[in-house]
N, C-alpha and C positions, 0 to 999 in steps of 0.2 A: 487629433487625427480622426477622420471619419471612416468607423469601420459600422458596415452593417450588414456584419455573419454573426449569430448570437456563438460563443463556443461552449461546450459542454462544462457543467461547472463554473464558467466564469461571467453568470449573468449579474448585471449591475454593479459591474466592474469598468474603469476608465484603462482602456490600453493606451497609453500618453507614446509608445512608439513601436515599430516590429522591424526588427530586422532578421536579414536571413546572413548568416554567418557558417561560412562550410554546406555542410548536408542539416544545418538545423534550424530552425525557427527562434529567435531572441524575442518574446515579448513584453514589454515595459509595462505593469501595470499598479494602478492603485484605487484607493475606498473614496469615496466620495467619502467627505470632514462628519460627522455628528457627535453626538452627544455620547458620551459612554459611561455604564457606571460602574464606582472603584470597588473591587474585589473586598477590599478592607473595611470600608465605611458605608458601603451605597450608596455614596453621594453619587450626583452627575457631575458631570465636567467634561467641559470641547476645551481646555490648556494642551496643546502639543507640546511635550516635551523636548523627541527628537525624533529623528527617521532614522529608520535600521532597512537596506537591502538586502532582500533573499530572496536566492534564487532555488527555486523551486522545479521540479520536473514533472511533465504535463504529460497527456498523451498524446499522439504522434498527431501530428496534422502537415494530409496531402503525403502518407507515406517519410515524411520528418520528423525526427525527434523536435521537441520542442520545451524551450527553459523557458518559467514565467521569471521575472525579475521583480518582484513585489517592494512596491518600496511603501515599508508597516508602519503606520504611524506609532506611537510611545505617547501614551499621557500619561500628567501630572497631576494629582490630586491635590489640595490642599491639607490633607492630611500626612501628604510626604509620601505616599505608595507611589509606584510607576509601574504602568502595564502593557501591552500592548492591546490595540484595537481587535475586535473581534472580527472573522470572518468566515465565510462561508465553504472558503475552497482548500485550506492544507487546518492540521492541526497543529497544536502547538509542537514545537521541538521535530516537526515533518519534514523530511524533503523532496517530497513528492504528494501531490496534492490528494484529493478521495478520491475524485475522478479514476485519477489512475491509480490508485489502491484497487480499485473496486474490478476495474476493467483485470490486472492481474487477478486479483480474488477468482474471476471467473475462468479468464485463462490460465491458472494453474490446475485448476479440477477437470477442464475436458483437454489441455495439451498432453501430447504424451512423455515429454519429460522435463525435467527441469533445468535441463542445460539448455535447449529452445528456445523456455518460455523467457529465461533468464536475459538469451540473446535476440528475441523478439523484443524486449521491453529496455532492451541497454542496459540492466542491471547486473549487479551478482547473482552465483546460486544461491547461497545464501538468504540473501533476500527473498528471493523466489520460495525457499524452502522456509523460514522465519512466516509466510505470511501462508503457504498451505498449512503449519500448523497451528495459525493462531486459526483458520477455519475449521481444522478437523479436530480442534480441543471441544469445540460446541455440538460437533456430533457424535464424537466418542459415549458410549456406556459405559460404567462398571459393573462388572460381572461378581455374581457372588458365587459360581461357581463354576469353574473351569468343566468345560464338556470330557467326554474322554478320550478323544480323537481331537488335535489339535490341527494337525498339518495333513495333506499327503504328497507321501515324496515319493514320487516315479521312480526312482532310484529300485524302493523297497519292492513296490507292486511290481514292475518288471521282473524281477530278480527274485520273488519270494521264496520261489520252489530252491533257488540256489542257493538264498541265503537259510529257509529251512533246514534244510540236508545239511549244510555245514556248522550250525549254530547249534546248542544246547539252548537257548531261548526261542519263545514263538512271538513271532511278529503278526501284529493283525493284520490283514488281508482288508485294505480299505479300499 
């Protein structure tokens, strides 16, 4: 097939077909053949073992969801390992590529909730909330000492004079 729109993430990629199935995008793609080498011995070796289909979720293109259909090559080493071929666009054990990791990564920080984002992107919450806190683990601090004033709750500041008068304790006035 001759396509020539490069798409994000999937340069130097052969998309071998596309189709449009419902409201979605299907498209067929795979790695041009090379050399690879075994995780176990460092040899190289271009032996195909087998192919494995995975299909993968992409970001939307033209306002469509869109599945890649990746068909992954498997080598064989002479040493007896099998691996799969390496590339560029999902990571291992992924089902959905970096591209759209990343495009979420960003729209989960400026959307404003995560039922949205979840339904913007075809996903679960979950997922959505799994990936704002694999972001916000890297800009977390720990603290070695708790301030004295943690919260303020409108509750207290409206209400102080009421809740003074009636309480034997004094609430700070924050």
């Amino acid at each position: 097939m001759h396509f020539n729109m490069v798409l994000p993430g999937l340069e130097g990629v052969k998309i071998s077909k596309a189709e449009e199935v419902g409201e979605a995008f299907h498209l067929h793609i795979e790695l041009a053949k090379r050399k690879h080498q075994c995780p176990s011995c460092r040899n190289w070796t271009c032996r195909v073992h087998d192919y494995r289909l995975q299909k993968i979720q992409h970001l939307k293109l033209f306002e469509r969801t869109s599945y890649l259909y990746y068909r992954k090559r498997r080598y064989s080493c002479p040493c007896g390992k099998r691996f799969a071929e390496d590339n560029m666009f999902v990571q291992r054990y992924q089902r959905h590529t970096i591209e759209w990791n990343q495009a979420l990564g960003l729209r989960v920080i400026q959307g404003k909730n995560f039922k949205d984002t979840a339904r913007q992107f075809r996903t679960s919450q979950s997922t959505v909330i799994r990936q704002f806190d694999q972001i916000s683990v890297s800009r977390l601090k720990e603290v070695e000492k708790l301030p004295s004033v943690i919260a303020i709750d409108e509750y207290i500041k409206r209400n102080s004079c009421w809740l003074r008068s009636r309480s034997k304790h004094s609430y700070p006035n924050v």
